[in-house]
N, CA, C and O atoms as a GROMACS GRO file, in nm:
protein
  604
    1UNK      N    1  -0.800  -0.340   2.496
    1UNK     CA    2  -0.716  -0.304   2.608
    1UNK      C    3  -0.587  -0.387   2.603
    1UNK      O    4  -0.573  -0.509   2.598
    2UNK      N    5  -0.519  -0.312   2.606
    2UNK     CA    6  -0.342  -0.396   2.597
    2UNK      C    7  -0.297  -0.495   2.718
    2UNK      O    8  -0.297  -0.450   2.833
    3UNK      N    9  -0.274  -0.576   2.703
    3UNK     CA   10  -0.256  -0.693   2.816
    3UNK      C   11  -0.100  -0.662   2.908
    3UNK      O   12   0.010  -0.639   2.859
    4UNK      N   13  -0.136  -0.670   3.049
    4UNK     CA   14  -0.015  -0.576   3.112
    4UNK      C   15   0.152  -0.723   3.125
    4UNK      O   16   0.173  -0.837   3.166
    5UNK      N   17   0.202  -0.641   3.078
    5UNK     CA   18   0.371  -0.737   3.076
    5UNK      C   19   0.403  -0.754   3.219
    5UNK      O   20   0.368  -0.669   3.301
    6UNK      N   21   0.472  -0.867   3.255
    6UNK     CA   22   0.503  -0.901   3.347
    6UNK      C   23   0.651  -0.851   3.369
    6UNK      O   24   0.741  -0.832   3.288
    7UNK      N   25   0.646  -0.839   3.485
    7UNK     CA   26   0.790  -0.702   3.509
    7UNK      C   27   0.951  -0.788   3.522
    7UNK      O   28   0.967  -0.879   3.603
    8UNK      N   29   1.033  -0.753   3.451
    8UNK     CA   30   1.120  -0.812   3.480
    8UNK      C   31   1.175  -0.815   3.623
    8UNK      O   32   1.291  -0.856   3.627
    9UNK      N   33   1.138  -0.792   3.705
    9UNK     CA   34   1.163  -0.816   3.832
    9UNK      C   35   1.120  -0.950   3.880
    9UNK      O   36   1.199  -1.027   3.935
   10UNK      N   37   0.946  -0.988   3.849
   10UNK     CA   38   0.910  -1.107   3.888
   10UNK      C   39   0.975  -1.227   3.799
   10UNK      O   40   0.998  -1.332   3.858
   11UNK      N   41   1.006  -1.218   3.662
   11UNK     CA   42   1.066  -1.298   3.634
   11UNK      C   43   1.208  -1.335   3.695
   11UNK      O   44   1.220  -1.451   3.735
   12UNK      N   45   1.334  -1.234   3.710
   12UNK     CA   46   1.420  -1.283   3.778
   12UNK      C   47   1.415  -1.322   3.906
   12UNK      O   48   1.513  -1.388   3.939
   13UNK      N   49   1.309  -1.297   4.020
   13UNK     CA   50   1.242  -1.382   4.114
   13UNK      C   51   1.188  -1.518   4.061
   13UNK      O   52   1.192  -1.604   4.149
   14UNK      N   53   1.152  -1.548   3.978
   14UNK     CA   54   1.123  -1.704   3.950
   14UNK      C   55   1.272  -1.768   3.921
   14UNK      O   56   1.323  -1.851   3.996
   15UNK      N   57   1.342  -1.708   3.783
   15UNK     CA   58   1.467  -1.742   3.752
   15UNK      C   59   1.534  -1.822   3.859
   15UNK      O   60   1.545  -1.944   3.860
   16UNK      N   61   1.600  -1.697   3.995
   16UNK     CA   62   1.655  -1.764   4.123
   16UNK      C   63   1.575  -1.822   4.216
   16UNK      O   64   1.637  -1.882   4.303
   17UNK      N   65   1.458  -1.822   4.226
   17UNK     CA   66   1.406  -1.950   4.301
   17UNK      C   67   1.472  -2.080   4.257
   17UNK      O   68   1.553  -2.144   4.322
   18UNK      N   69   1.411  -2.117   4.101
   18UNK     CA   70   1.447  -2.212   4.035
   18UNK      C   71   1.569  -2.239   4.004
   18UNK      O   72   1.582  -2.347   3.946
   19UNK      N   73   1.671  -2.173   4.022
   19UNK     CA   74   1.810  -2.217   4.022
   19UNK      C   75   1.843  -2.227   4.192
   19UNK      O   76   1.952  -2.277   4.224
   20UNK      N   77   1.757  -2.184   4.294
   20UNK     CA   78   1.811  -2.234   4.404
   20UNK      C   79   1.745  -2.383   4.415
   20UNK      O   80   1.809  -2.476   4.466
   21UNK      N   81   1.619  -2.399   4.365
   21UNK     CA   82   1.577  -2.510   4.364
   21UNK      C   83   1.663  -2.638   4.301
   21UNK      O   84   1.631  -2.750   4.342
   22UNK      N   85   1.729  -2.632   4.241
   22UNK     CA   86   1.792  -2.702   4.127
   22UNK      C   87   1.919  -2.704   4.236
   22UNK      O   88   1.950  -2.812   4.285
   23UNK      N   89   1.977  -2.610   4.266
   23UNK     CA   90   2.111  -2.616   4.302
   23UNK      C   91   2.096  -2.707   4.421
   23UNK      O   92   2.169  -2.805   4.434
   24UNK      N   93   1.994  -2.673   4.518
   24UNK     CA   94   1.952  -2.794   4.624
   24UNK      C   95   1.980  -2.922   4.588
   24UNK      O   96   2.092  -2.970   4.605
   25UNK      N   97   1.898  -2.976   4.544
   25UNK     CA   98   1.889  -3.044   4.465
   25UNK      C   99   1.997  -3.161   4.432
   25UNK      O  100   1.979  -3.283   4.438
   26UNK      N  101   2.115  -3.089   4.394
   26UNK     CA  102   2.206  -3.114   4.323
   26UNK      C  103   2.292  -3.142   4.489
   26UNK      O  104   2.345  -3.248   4.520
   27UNK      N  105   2.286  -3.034   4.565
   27UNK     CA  106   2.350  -3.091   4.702
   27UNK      C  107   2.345  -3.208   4.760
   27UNK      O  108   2.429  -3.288   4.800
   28UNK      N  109   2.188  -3.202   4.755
   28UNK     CA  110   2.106  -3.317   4.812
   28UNK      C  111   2.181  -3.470   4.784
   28UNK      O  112   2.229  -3.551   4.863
   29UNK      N  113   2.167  -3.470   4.612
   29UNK     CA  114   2.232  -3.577   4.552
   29UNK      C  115   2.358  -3.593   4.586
   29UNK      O  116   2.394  -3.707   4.614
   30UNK      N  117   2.443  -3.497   4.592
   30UNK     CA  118   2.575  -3.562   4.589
   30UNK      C  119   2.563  -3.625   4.760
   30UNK      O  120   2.579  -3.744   4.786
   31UNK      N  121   2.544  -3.562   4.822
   31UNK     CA  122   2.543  -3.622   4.968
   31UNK      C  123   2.523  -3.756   4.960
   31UNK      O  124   2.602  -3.849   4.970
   32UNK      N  125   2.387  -3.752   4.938
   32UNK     CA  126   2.346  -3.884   4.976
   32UNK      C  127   2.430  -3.981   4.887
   32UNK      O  128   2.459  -4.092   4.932
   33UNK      N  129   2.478  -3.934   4.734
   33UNK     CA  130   2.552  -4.059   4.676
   33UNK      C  131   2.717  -4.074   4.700
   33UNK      O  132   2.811  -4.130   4.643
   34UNK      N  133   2.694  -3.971   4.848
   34UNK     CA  134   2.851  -3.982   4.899
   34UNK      C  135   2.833  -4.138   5.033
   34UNK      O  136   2.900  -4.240   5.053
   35UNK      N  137   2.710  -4.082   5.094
   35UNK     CA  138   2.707  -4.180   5.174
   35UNK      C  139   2.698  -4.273   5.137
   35UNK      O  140   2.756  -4.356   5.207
   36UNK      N  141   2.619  -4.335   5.002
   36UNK     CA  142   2.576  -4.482   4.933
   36UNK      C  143   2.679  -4.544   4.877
   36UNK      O  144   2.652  -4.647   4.816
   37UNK      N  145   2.794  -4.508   4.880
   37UNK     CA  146   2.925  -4.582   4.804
   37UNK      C  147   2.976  -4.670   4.893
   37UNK      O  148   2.994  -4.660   5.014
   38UNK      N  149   3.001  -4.776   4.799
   38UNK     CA  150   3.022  -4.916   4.906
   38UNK      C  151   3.145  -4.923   4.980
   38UNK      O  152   3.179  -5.024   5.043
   39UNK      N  153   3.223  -4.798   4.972
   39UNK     CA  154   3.368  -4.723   5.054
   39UNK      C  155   3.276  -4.680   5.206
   39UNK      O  156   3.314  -4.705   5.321
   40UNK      N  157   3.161  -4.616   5.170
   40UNK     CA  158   3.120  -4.578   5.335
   40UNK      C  159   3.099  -4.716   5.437
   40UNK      O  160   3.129  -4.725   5.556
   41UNK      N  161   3.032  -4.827   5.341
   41UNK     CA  162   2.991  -4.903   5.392
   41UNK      C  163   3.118  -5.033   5.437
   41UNK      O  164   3.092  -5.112   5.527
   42UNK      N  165   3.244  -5.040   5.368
   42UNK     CA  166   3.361  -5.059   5.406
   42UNK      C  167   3.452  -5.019   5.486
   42UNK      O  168   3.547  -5.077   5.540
   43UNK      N  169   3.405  -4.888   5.489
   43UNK     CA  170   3.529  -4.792   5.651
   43UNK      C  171   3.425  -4.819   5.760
   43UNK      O  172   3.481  -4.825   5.869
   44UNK      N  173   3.283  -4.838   5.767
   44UNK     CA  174   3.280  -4.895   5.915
   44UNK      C  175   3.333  -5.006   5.913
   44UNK      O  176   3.350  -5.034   6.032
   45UNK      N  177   3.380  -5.110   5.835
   45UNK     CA  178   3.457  -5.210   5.942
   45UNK      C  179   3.611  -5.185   5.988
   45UNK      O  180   3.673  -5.232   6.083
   46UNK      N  181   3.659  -5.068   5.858
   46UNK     CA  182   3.816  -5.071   5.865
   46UNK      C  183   3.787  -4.934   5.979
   46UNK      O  184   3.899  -4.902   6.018
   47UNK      N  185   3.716  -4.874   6.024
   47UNK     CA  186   3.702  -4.756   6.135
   47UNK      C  187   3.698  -4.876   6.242
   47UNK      O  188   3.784  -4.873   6.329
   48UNK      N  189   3.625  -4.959   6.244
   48UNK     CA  190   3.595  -5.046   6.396
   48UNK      C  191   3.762  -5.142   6.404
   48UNK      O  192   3.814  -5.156   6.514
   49UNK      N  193   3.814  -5.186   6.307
   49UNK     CA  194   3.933  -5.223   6.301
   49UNK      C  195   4.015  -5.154   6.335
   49UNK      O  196   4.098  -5.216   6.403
   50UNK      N  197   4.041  -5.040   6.322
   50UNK     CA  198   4.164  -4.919   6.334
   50UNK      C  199   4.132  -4.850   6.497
   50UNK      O  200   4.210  -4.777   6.559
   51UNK      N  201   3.998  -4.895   6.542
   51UNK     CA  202   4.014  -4.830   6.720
   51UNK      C  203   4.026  -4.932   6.784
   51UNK      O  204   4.030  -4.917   6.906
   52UNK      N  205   4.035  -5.072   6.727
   52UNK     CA  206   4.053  -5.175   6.844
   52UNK      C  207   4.191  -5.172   6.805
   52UNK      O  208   4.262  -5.171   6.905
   53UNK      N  209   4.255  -5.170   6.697
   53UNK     CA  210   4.383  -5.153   6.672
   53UNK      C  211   4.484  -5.058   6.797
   53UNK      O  212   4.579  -5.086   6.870
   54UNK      N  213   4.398  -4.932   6.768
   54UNK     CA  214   4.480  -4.788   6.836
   54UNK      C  215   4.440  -4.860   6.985
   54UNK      O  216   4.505  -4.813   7.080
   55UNK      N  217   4.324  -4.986   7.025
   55UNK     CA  218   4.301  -4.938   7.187
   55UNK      C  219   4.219  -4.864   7.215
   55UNK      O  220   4.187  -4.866   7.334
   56UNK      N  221   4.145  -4.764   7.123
   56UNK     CA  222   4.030  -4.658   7.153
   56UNK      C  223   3.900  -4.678   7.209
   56UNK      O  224   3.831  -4.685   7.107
   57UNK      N  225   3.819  -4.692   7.310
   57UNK     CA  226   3.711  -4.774   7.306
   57UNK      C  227   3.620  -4.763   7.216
   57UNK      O  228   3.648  -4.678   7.132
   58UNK      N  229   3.517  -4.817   7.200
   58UNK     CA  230   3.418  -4.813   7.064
   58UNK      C  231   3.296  -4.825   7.121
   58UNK      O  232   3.281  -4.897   7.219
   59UNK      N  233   3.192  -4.755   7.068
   59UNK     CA  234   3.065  -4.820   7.090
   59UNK      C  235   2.999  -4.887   6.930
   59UNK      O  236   3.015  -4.817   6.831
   60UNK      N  237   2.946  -4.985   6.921
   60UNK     CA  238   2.909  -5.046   6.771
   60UNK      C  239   2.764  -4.993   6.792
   60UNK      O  240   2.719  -5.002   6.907
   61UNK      N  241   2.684  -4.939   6.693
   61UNK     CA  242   2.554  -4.943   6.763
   61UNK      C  243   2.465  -4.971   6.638
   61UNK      O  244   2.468  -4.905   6.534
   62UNK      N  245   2.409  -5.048   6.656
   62UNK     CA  246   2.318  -5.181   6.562
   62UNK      C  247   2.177  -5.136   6.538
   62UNK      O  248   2.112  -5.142   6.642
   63UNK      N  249   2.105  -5.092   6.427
   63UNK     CA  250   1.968  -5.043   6.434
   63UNK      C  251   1.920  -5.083   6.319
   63UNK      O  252   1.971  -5.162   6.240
   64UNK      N  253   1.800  -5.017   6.310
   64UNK     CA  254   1.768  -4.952   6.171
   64UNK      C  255   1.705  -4.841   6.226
   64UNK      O  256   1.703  -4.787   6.337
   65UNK      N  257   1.647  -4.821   6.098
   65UNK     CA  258   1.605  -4.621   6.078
   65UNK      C  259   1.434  -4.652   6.138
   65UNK      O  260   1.390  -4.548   6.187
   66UNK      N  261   1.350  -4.748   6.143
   66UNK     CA  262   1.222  -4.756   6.147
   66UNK      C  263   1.133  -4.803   6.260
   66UNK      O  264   1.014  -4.783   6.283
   67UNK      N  265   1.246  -4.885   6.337
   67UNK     CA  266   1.197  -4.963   6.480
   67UNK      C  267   1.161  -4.871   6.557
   67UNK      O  268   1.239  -4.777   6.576
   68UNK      N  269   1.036  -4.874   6.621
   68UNK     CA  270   1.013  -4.775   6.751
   68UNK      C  271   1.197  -4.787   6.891
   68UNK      O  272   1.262  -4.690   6.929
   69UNK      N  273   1.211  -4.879   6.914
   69UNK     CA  274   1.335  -4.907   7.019
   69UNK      C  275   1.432  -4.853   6.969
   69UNK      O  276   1.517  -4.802   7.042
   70UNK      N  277   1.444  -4.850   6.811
   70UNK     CA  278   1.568  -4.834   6.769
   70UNK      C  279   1.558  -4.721   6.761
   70UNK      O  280   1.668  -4.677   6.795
   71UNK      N  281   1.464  -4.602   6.726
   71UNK     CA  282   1.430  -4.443   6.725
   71UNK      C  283   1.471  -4.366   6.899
   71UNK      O  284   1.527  -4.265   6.941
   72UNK      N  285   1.400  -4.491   6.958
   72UNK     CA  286   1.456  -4.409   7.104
   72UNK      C  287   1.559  -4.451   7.147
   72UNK      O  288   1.567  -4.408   7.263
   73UNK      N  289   1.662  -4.522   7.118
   73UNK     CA  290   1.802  -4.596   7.142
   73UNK      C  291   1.864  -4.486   7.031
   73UNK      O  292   1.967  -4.439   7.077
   74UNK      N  293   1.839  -4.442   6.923
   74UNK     CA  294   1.901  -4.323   6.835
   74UNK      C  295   1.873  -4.176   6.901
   74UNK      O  296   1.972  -4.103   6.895
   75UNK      N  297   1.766  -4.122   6.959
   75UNK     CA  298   1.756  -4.024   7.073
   75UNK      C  299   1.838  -4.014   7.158
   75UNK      O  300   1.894  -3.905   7.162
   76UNK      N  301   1.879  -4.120   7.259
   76UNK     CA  302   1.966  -4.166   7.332
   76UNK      C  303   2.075  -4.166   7.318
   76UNK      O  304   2.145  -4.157   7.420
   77UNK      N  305   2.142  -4.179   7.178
   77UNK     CA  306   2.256  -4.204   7.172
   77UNK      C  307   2.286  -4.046   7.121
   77UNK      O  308   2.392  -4.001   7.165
   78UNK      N  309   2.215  -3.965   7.042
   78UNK     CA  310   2.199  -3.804   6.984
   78UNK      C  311   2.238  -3.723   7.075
   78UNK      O  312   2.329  -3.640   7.076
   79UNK      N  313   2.139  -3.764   7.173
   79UNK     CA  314   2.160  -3.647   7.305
   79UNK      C  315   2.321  -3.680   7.376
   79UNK      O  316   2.401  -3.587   7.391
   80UNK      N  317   2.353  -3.813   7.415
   80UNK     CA  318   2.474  -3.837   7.514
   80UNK      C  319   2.579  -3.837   7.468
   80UNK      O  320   2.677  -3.786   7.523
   81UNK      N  321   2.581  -3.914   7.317
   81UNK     CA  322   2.711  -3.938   7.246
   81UNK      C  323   2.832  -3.829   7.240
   81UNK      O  324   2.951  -3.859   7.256
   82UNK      N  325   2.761  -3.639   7.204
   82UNK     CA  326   2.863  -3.560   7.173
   82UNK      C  327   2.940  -3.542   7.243
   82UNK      O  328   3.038  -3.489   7.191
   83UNK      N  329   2.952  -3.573   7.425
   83UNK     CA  330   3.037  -3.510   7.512
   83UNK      C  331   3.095  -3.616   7.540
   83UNK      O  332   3.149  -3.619   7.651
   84UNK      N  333   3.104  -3.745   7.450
   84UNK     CA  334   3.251  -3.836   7.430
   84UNK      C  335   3.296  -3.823   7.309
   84UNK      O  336   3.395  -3.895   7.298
   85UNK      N  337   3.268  -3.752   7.189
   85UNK     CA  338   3.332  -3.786   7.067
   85UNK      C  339   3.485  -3.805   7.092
   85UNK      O  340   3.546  -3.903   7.050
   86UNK      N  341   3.555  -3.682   7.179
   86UNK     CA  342   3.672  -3.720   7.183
   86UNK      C  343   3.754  -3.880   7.215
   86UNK      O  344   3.853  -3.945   7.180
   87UNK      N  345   3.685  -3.884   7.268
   87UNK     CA  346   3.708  -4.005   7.394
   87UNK      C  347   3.661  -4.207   7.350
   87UNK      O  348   3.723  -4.312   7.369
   88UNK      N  349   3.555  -4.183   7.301
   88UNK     CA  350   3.485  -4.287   7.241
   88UNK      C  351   3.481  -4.297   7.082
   88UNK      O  352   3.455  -4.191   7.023
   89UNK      N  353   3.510  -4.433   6.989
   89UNK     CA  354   3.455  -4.368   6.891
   89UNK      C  355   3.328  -4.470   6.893
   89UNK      O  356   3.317  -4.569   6.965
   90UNK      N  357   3.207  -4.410   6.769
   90UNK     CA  358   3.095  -4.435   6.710
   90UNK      C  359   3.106  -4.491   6.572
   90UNK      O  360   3.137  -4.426   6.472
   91UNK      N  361   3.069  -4.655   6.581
   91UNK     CA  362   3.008  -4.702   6.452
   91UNK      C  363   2.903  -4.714   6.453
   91UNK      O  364   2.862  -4.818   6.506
   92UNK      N  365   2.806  -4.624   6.399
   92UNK     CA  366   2.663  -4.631   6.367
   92UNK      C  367   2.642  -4.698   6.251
   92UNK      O  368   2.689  -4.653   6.146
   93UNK      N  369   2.556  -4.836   6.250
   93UNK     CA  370   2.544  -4.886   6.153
   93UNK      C  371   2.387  -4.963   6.112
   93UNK      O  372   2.358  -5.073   6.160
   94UNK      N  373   2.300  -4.893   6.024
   94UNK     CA  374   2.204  -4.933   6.016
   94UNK      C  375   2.192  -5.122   5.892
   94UNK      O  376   2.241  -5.158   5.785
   95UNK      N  377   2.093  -5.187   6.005
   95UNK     CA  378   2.095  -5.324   5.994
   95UNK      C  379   2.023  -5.360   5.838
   95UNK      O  380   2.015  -5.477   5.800
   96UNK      N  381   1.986  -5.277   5.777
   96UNK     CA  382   1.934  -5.282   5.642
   96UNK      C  383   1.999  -5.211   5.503
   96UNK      O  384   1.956  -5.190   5.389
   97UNK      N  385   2.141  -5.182   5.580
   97UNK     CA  386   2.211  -5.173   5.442
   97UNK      C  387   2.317  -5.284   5.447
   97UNK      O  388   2.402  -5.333   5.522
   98UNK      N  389   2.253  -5.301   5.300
   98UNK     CA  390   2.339  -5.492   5.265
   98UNK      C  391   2.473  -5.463   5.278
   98UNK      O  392   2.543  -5.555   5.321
   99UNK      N  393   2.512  -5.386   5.259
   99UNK     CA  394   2.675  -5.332   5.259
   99UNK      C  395   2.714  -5.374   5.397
   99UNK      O  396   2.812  -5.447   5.411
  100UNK      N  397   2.662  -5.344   5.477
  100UNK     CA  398   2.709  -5.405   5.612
  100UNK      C  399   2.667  -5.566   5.682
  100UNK      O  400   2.662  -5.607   5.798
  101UNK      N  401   2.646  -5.618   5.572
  101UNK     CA  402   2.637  -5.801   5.605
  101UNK      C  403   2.735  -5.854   5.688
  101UNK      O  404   2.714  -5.933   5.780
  102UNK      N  405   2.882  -5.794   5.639
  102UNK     CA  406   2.946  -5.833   5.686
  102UNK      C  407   3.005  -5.836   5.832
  102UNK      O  408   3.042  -5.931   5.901
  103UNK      N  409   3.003  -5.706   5.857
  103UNK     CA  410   2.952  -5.629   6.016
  103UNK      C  411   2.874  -5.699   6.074
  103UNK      O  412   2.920  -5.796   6.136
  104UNK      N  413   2.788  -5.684   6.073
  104UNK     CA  414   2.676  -5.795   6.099
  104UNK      C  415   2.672  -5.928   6.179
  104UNK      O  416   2.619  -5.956   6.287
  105UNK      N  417   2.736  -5.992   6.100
  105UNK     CA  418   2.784  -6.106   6.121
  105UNK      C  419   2.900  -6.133   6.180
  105UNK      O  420   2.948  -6.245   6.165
  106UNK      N  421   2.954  -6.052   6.247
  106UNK     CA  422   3.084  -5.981   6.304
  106UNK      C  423   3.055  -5.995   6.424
  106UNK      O  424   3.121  -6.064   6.502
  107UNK      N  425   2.933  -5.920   6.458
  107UNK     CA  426   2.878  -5.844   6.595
  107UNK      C  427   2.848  -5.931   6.626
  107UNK      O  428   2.860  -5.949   6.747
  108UNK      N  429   2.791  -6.045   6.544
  108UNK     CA  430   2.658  -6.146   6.595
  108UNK      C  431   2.554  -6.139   6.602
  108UNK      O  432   2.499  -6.218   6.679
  109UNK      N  433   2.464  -6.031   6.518
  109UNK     CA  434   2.355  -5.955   6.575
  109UNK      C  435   2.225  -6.047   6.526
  109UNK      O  436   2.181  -6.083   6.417
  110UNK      N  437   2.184  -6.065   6.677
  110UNK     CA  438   2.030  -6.152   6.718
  110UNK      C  439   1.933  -6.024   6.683
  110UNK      O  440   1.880  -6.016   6.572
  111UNK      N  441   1.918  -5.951   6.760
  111UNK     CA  442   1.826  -5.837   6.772
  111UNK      C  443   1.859  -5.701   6.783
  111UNK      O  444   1.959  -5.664   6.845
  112UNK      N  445   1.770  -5.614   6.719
  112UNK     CA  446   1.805  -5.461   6.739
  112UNK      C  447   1.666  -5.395   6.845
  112UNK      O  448   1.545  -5.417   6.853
  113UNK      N  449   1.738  -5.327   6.897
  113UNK     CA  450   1.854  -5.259   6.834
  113UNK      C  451   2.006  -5.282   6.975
  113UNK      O  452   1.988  -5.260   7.095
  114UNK      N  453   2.070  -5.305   6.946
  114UNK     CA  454   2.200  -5.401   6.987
  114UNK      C  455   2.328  -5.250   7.025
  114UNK      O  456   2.342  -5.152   6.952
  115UNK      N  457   2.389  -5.272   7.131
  115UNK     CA  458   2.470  -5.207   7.181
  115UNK      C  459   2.589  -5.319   7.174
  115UNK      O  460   2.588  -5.428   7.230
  116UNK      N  461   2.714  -5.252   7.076
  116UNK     CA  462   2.845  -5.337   7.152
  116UNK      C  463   2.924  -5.254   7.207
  116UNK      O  464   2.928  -5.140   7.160
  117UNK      N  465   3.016  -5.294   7.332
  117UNK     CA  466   3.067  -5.180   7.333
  117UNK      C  467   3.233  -5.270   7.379
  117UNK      O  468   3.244  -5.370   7.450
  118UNK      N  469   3.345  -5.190   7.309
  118UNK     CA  470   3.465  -5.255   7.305
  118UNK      C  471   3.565  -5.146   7.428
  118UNK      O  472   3.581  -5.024   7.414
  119UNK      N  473   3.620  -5.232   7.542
  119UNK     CA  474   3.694  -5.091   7.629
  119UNK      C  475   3.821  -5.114   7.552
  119UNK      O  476   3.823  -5.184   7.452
  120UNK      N  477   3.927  -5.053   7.600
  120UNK     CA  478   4.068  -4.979   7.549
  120UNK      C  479   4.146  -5.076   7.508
  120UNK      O  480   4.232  -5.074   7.420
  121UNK      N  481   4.091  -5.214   7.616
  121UNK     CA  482   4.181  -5.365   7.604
  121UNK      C  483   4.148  -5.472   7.489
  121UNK      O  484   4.212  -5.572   7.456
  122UNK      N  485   4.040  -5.428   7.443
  122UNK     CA  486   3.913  -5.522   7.370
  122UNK      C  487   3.849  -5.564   7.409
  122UNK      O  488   3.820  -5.663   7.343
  123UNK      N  489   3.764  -5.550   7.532
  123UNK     CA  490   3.692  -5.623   7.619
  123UNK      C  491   3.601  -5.620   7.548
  123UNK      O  492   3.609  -5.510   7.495
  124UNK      N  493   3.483  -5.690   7.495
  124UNK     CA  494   3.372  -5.689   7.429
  124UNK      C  495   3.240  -5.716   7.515
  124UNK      O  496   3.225  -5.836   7.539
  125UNK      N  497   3.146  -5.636   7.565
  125UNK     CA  498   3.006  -5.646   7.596
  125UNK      C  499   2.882  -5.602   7.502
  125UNK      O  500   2.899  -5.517   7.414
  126UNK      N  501   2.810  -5.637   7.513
  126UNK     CA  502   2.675  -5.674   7.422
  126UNK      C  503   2.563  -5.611   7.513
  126UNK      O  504   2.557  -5.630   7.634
  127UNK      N  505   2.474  -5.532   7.440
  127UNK     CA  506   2.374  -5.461   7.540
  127UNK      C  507   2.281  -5.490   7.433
  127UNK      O  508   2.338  -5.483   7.324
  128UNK      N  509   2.126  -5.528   7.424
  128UNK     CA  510   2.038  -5.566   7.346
  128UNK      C  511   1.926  -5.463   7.349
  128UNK      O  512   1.918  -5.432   7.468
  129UNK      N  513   1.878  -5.427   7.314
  129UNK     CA  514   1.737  -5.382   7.353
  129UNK      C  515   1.793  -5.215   7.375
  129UNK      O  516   1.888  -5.153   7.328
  130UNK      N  517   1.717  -5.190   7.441
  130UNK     CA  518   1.638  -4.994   7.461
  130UNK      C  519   1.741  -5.008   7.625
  130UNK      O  520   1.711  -5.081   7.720
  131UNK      N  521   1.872  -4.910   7.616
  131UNK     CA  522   1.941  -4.885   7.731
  131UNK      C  523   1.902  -4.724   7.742
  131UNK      O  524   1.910  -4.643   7.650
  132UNK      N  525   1.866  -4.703   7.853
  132UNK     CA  526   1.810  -4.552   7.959
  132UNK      C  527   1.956  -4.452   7.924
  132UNK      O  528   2.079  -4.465   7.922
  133UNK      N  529   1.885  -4.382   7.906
  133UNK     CA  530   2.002  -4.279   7.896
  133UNK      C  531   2.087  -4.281   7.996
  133UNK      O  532   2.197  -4.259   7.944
  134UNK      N  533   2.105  -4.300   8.158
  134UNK     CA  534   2.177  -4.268   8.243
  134UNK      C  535   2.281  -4.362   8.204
  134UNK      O  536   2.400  -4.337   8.188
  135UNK      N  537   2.197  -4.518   8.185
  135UNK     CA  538   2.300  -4.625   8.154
  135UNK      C  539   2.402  -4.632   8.091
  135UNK      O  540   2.512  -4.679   8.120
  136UNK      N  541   2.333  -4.546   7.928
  136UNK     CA  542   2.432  -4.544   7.840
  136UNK      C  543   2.552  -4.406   7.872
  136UNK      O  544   2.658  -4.382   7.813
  137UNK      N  545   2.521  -4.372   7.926
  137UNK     CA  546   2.624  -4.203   7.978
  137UNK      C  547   2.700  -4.308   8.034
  137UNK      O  548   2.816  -4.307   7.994
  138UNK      N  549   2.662  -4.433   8.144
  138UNK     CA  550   2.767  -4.449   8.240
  138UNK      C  551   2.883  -4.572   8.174
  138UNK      O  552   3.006  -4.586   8.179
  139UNK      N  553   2.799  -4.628   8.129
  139UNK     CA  554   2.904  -4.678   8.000
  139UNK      C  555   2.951  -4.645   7.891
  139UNK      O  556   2.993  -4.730   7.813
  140UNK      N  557   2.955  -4.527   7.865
  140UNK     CA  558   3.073  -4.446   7.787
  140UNK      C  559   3.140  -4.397   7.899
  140UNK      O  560   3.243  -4.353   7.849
  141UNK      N  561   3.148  -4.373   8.044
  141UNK     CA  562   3.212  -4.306   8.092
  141UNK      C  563   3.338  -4.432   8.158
  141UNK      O  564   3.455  -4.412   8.191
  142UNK      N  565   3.269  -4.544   8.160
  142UNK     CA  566   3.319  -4.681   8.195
  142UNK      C  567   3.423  -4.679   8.048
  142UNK      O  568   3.540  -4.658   8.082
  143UNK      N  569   3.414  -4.690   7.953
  143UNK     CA  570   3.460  -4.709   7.848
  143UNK      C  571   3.627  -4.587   7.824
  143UNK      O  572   3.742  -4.617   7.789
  144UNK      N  573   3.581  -4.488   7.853
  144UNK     CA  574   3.622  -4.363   7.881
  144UNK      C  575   3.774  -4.363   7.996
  144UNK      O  576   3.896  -4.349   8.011
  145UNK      N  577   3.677  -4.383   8.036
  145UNK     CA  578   3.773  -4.459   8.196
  145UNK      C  579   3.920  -4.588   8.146
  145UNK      O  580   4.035  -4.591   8.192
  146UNK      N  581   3.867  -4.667   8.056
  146UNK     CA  582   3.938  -4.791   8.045
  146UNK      C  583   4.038  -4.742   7.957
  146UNK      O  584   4.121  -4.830   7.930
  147UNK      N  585   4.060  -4.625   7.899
  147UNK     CA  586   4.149  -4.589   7.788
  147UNK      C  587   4.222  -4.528   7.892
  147UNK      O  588   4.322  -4.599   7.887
  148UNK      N  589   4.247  -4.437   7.994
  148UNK     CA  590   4.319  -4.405   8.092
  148UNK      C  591   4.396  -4.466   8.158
  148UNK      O  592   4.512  -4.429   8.178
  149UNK      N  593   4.323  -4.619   8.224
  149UNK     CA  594   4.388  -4.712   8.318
  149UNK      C  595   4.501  -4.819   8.228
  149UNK      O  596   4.616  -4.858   8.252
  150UNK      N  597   4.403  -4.843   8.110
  150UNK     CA  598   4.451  -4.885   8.006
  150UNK      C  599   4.621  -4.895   7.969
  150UNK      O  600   4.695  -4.989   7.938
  151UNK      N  601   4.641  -4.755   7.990
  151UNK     CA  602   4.741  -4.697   7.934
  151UNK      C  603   4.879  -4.668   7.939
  151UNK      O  604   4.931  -4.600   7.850
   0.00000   0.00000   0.00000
C-alpha cells in the first residue's frame, strides 16, 4: 500500500508558523537589547536632570521587579500615573540594574520601594514604603499644581 504524501498545504502551514516563530523572536530580542544598553540606563539620570532643569515636576520611583511592596507600589503607580503623563514626568528605575548605581546613590536609597518626588521649584520629598493609591493621585496632583503656581 503506497504511503499517503503530506499535502502541500500542511507543509506551508508549518513553514509560516515557523517563520512567525522566528520573526517573534527576533522582535523580542531587539527590544529587550534596546532596553539593556547602558544609553537607557544613562538617560534616566540625564531625563531626571533635564525636568529639574525645565522645572517639570518628577516622580523618581525606586523598586525592583520581585518585592511583594514593590509589585503593589508598581500597580499603583500603572493604574494612576497615565492621567499625569502630560503634567508629571516618570523615572522608573529598577534597584537591580547596576547601570543605575549611580541614581541610586543620588536618591539616597535606604529602602524600596522609595517614592521621590521633585515639585516645579525642586522641592525634594521622599516617600518610603507602599503609598495608597489615593495618596499617590494626590501627590501628583500636588506636584501638578506646583508647575502652575510655579510659573
Amino acid at each position: 500500500m503506497p504511503r499517503p504524501r503530506r499535502s502541500k498545504t500542511r507543509s506551508t502551514h508549518t513553514l509560516l508558523i515557523l517563520a512567525g516563530i522566528a520573526l517573534l523572536l527576533i522582535v523580542l530580542l531587539t527590544l529587550r537589547s534596546g532596553n539593556d544598553s547602558p544609553a537607557a540606563a544613562a538617560s534616566l539620570e540625564s531625563r531626571l536632570d533635564q525636568a529639574l532643569k525645565d522645572g517639570r515636576p518628577t516622580c523618581v520611583f525606586l523598586h525592583s521587579l520581585d518585592c511583594i511592596p514593590c509589585k503593589a507600589l508598581m500597580r499603583t503607580v500603572a493604574e494612576t500615573y497615565p492621567g499625569f503623563r502630560e503634567s508629571v514626568e516618570l523615572i522608573d528605575v529598577d534597584v537591580y540594574d547596576e547601570r543605575n548605581v549611580n541614581l541610586l546613590r543620588r536618591e539616597r536609597l535606604t529602602a524600596i520601594p522609595t517614592l521621590v518626588f521633585y515639585d516645579a521649584q525642586g522641592a525634594r520629598q521622599v516617600v518610603i514604603g507602599v503609598m495608597p493609591p489615593a495618596e499617590f493621585r494626590a501627590m501628583l496632583l500636588s506636584l501638578e499644581e506646583s508647575q502652575h503656581y510655579g510659573n
